[in-house]
PDB file of N, CA, C and O in Angstrom:
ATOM      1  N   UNK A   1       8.760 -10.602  19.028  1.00  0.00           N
ATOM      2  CA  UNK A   1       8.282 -11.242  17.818  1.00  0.00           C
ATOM      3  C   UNK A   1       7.257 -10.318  17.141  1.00  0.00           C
ATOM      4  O   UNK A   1       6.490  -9.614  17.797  1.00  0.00           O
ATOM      5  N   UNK A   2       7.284 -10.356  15.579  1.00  0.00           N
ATOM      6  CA  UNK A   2       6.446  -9.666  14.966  1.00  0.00           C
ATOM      7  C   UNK A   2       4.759 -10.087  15.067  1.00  0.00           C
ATOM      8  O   UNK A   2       4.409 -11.253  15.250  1.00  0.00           O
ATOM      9  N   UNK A   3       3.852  -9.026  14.926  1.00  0.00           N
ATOM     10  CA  UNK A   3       2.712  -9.579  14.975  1.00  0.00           C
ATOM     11  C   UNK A   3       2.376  -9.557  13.681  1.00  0.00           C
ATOM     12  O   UNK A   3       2.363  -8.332  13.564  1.00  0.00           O
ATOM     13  N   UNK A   4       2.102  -9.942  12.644  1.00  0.00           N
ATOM     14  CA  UNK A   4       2.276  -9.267  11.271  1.00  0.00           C
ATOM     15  C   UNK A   4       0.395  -9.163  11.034  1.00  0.00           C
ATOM     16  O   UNK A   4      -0.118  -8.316  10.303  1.00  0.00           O
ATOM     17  N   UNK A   5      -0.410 -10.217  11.827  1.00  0.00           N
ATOM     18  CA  UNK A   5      -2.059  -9.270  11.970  1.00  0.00           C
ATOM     19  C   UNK A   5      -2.285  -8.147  12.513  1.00  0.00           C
ATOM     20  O   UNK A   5      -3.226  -7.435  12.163  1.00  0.00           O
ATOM     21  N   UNK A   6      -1.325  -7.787  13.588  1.00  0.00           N
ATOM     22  CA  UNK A   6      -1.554  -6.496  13.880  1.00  0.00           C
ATOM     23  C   UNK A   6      -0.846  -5.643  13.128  1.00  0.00           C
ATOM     24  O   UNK A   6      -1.460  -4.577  13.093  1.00  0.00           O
ATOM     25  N   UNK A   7       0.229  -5.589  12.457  1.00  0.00           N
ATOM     26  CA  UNK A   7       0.963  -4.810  11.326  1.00  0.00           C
ATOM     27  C   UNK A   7      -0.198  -4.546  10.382  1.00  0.00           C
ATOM     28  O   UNK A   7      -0.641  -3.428  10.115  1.00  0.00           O
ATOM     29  N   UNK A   8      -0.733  -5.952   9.810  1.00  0.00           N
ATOM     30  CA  UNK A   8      -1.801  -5.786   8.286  1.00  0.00           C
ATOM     31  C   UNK A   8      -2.895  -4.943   9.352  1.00  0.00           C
ATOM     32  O   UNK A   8      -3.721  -4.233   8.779  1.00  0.00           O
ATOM     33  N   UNK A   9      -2.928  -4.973  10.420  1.00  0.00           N
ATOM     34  CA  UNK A   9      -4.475  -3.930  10.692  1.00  0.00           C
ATOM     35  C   UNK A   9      -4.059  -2.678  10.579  1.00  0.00           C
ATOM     36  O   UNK A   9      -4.692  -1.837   9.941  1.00  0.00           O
ATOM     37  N   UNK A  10      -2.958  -2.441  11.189  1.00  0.00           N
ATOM     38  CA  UNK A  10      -2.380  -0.602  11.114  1.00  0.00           C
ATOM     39  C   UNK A  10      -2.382   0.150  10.369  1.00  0.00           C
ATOM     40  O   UNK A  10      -2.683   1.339  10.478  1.00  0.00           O
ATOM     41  N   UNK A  11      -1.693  -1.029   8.563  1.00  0.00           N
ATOM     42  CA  UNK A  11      -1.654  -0.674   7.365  1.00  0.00           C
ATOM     43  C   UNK A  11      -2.917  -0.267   6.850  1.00  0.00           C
ATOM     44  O   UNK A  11      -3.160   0.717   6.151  1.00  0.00           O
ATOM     45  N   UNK A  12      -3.928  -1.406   7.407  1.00  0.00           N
ATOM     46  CA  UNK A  12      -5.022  -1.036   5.878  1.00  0.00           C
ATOM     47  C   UNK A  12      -5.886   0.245   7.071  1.00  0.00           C
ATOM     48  O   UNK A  12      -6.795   0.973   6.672  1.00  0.00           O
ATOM     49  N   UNK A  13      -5.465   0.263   8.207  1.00  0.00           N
ATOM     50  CA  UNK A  13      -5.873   1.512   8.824  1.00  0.00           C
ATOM     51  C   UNK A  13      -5.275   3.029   8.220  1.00  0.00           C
ATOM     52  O   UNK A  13      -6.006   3.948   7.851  1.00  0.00           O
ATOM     53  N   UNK A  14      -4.185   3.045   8.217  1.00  0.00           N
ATOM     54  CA  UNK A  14      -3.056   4.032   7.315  1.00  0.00           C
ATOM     55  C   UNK A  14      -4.231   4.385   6.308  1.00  0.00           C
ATOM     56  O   UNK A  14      -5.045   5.307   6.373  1.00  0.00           O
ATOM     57  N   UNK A  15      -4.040   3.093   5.079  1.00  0.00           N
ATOM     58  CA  UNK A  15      -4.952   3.293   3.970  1.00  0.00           C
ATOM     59  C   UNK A  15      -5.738   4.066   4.071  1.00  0.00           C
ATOM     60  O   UNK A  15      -5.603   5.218   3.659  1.00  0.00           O
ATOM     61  N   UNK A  16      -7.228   3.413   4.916  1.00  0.00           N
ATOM     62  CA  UNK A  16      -8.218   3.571   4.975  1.00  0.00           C
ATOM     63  C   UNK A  16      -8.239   5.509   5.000  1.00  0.00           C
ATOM     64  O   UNK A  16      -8.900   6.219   4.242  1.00  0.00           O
ATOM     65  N   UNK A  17      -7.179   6.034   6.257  1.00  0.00           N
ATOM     66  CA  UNK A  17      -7.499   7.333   6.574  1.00  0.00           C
ATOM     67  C   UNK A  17      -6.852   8.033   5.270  1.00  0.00           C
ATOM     68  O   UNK A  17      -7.120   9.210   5.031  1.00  0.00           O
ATOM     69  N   UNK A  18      -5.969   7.264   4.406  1.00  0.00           N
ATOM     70  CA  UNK A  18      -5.273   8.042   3.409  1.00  0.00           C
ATOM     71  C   UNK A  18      -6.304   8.525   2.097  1.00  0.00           C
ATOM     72  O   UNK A  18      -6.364   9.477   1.319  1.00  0.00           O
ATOM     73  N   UNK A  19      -7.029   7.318   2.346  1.00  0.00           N
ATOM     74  CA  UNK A  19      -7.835   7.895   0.972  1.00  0.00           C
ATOM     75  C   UNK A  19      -9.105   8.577   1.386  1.00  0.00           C
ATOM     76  O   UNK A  19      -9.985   8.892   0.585  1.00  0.00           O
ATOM     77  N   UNK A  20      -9.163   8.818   2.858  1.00  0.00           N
ATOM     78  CA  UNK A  20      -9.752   9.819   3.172  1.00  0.00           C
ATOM     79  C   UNK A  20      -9.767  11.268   3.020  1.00  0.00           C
ATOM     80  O   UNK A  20     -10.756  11.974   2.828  1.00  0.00           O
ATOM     81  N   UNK A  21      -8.426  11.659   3.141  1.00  0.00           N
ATOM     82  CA  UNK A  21      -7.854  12.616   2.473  1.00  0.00           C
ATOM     83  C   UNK A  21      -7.457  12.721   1.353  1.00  0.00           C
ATOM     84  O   UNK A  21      -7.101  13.821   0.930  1.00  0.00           O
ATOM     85  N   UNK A  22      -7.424  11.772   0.701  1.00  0.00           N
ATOM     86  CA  UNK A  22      -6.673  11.930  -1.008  1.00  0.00           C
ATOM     87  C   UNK A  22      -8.459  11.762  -1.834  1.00  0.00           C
ATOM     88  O   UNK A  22      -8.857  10.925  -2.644  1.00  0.00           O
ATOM     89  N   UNK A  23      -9.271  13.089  -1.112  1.00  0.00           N
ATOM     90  CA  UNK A  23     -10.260  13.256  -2.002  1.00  0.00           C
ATOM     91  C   UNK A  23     -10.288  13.825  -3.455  1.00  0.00           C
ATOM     92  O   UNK A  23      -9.452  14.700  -3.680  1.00  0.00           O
ATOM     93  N   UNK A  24     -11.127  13.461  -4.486  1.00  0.00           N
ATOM     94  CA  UNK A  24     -10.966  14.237  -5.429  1.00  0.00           C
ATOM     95  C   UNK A  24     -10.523  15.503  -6.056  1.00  0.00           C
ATOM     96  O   UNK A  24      -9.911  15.728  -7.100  1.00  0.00           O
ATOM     97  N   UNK A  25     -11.143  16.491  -4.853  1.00  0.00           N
ATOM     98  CA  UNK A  25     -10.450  17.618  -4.443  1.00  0.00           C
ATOM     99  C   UNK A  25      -9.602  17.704  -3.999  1.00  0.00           C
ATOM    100  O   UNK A  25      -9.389  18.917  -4.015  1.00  0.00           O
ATOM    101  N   UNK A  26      -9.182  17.456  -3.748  1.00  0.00           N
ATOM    102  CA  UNK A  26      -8.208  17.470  -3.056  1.00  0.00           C
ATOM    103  C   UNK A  26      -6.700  17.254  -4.000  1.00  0.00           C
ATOM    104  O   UNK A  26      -5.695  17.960  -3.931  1.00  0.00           O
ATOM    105  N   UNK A  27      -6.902  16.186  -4.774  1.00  0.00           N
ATOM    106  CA  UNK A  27      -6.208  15.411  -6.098  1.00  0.00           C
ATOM    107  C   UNK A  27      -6.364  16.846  -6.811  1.00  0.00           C
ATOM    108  O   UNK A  27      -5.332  17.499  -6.972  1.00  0.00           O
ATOM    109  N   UNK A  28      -7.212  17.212  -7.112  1.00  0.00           N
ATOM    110  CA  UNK A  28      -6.993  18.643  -8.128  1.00  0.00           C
ATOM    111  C   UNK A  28      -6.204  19.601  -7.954  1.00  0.00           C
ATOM    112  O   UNK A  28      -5.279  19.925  -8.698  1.00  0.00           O
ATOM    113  N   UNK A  29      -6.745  20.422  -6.322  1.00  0.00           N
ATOM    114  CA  UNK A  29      -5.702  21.079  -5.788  1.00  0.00           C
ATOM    115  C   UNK A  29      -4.562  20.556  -6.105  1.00  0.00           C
ATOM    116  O   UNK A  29      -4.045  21.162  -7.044  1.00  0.00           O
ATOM    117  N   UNK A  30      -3.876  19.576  -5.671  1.00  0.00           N
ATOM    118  CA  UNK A  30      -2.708  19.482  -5.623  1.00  0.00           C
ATOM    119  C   UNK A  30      -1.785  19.508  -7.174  1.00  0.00           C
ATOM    120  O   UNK A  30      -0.673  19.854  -7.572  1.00  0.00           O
ATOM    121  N   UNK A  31      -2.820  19.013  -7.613  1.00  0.00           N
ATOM    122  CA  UNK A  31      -2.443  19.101  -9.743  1.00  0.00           C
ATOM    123  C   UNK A  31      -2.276  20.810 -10.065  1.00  0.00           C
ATOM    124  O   UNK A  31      -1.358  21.320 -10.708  1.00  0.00           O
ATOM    125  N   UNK A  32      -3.352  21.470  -9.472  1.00  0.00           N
ATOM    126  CA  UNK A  32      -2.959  22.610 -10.041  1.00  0.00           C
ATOM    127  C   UNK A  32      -2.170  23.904  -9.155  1.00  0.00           C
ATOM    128  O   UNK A  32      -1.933  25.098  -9.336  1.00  0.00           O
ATOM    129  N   UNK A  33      -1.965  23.016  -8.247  1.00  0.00           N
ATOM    130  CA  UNK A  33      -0.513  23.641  -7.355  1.00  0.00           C
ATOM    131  C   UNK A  33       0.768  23.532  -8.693  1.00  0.00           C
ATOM    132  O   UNK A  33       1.390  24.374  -9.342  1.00  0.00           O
ATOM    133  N   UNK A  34       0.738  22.228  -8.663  1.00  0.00           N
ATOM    134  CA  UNK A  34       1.828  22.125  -9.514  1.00  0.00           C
ATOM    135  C   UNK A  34       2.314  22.626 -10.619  1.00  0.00           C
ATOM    136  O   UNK A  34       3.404  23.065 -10.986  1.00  0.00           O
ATOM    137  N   UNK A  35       1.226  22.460 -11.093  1.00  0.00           N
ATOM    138  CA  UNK A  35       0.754  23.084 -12.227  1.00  0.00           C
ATOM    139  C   UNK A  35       1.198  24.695 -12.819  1.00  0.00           C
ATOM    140  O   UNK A  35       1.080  25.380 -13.835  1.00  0.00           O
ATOM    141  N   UNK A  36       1.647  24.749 -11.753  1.00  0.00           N
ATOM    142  CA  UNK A  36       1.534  26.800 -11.180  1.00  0.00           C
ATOM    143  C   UNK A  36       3.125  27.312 -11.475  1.00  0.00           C
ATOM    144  O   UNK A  36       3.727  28.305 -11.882  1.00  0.00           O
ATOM    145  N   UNK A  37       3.366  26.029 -11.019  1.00  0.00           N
ATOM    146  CA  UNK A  37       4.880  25.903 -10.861  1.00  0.00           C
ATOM    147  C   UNK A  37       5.820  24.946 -11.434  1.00  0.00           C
ATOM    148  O   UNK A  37       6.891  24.706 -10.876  1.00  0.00           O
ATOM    149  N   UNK A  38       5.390  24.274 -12.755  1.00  0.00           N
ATOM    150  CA  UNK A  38       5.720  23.340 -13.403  1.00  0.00           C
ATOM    151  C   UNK A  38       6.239  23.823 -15.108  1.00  0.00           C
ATOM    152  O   UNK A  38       6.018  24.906 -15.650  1.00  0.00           O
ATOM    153  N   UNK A  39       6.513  23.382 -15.320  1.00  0.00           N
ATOM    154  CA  UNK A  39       7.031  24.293 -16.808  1.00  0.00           C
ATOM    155  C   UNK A  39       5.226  23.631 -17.798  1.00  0.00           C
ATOM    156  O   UNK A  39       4.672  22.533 -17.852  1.00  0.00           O
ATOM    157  N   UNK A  40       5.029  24.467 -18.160  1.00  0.00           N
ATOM    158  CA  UNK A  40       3.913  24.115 -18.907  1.00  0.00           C
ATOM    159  C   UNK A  40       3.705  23.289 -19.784  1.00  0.00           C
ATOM    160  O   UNK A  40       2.577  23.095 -20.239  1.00  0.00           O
ATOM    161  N   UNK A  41       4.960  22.535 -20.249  1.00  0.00           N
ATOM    162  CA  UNK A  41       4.850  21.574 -21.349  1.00  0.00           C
ATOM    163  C   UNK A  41       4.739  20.237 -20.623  1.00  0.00           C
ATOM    164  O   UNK A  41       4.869  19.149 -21.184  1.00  0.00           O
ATOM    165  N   UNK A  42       4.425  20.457 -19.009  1.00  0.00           N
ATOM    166  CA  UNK A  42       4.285  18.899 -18.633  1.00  0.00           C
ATOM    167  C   UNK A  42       2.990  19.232 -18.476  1.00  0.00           C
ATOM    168  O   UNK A  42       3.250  19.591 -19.625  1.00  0.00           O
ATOM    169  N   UNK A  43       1.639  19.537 -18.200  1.00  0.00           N
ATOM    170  CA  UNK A  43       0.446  20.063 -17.686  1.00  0.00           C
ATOM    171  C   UNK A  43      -0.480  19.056 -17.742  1.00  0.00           C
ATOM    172  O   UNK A  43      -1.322  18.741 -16.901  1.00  0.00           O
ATOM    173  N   UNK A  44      -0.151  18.396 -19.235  1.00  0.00           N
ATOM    174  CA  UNK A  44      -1.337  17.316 -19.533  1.00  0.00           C
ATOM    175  C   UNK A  44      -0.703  16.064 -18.979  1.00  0.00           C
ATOM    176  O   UNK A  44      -1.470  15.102 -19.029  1.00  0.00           O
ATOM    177  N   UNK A  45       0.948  15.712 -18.263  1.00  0.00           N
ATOM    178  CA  UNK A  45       1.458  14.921 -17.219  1.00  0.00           C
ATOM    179  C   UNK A  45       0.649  14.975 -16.513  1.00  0.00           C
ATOM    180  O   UNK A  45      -0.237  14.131 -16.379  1.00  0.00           O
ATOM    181  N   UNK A  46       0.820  16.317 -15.703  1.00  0.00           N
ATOM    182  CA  UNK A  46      -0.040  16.292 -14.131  1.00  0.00           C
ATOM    183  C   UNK A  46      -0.949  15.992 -14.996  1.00  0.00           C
ATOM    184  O   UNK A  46      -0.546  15.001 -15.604  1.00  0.00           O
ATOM    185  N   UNK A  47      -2.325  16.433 -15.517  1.00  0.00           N
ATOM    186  CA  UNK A  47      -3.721  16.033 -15.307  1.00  0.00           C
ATOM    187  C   UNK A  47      -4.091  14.316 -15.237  1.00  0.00           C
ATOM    188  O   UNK A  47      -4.819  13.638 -14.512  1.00  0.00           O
ATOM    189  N   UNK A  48      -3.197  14.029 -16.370  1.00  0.00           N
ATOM    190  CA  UNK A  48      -3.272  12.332 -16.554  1.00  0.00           C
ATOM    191  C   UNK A  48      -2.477  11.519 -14.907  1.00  0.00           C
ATOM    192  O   UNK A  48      -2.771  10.427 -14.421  1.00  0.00           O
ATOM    193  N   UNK A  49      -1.407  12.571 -14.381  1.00  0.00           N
ATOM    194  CA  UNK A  49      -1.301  11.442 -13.384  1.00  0.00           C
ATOM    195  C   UNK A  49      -2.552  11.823 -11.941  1.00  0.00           C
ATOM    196  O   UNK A  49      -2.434  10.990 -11.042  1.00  0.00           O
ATOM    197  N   UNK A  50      -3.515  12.782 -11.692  1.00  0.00           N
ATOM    198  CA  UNK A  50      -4.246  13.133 -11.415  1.00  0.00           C
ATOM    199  C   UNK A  50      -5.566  12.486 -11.932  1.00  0.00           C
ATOM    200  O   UNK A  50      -6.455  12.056 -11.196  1.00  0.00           O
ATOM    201  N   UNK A  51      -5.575  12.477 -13.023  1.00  0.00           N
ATOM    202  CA  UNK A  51      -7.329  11.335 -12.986  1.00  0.00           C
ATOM    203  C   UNK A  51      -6.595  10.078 -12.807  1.00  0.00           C
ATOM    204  O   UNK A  51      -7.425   9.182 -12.658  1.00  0.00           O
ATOM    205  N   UNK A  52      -5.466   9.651 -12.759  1.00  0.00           N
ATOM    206  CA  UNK A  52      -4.709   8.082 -12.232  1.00  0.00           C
ATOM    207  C   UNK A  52      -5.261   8.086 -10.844  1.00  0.00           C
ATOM    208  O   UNK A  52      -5.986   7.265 -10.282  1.00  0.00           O
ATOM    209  N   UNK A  53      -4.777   9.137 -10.454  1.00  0.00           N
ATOM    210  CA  UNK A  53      -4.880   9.242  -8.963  1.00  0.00           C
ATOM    211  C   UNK A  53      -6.143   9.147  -8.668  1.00  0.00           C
ATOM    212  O   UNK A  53      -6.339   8.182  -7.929  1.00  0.00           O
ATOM    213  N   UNK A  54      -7.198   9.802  -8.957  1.00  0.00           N
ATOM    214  CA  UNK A  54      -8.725   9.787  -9.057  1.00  0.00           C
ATOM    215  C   UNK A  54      -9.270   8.279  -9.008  1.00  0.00           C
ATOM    216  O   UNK A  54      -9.996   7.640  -8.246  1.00  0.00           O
ATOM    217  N   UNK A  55      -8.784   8.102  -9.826  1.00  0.00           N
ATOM    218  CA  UNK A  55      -9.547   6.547 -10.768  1.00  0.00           C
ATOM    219  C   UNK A  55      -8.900   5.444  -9.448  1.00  0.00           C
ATOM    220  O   UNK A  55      -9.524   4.433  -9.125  1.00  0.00           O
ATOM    221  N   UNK A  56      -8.085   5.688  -9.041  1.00  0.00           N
ATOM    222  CA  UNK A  56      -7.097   4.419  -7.769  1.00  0.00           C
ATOM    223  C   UNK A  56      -7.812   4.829  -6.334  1.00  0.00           C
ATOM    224  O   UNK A  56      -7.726   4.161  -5.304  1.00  0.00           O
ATOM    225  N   UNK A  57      -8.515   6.039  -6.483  1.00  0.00           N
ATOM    226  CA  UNK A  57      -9.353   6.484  -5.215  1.00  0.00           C
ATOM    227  C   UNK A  57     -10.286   5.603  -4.785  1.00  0.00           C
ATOM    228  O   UNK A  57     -10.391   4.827  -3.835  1.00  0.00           O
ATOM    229  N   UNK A  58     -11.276   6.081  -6.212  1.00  0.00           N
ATOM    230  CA  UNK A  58     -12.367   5.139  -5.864  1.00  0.00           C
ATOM    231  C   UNK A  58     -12.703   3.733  -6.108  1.00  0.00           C
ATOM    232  O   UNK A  58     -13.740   3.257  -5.645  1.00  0.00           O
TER     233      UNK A  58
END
């Protein structure tokens, strides 16, 4: 049988360590990875889905 309190603890554990790593910096790096390698007419895409990403961090 499912425990689904111990499922919801694992998850918001997952979370918790995810937005540990999905630091601000981190969010940039990865924008201007892309960035590198993206055709340039999407650029202001990445940045806007990057301060999304920012802004859902904190």
């Amino acid at each position: 049988m499912v425990d689904f309190g111990e499922l919801k603890n694992k998850a918001e554990g997952l979370l918790a360590q995810a937005k540990e790593q999905a630091t601000d910096e981190r969010i940039e790096q990865a924008a201007d990875a892309l960035k590198k390698v993206a055709p340039d007419n999407i650029d202001a895409t990445i940045d806007s889905i990057a301060d999304k990403a920012k802004d859902l961090n904190n």
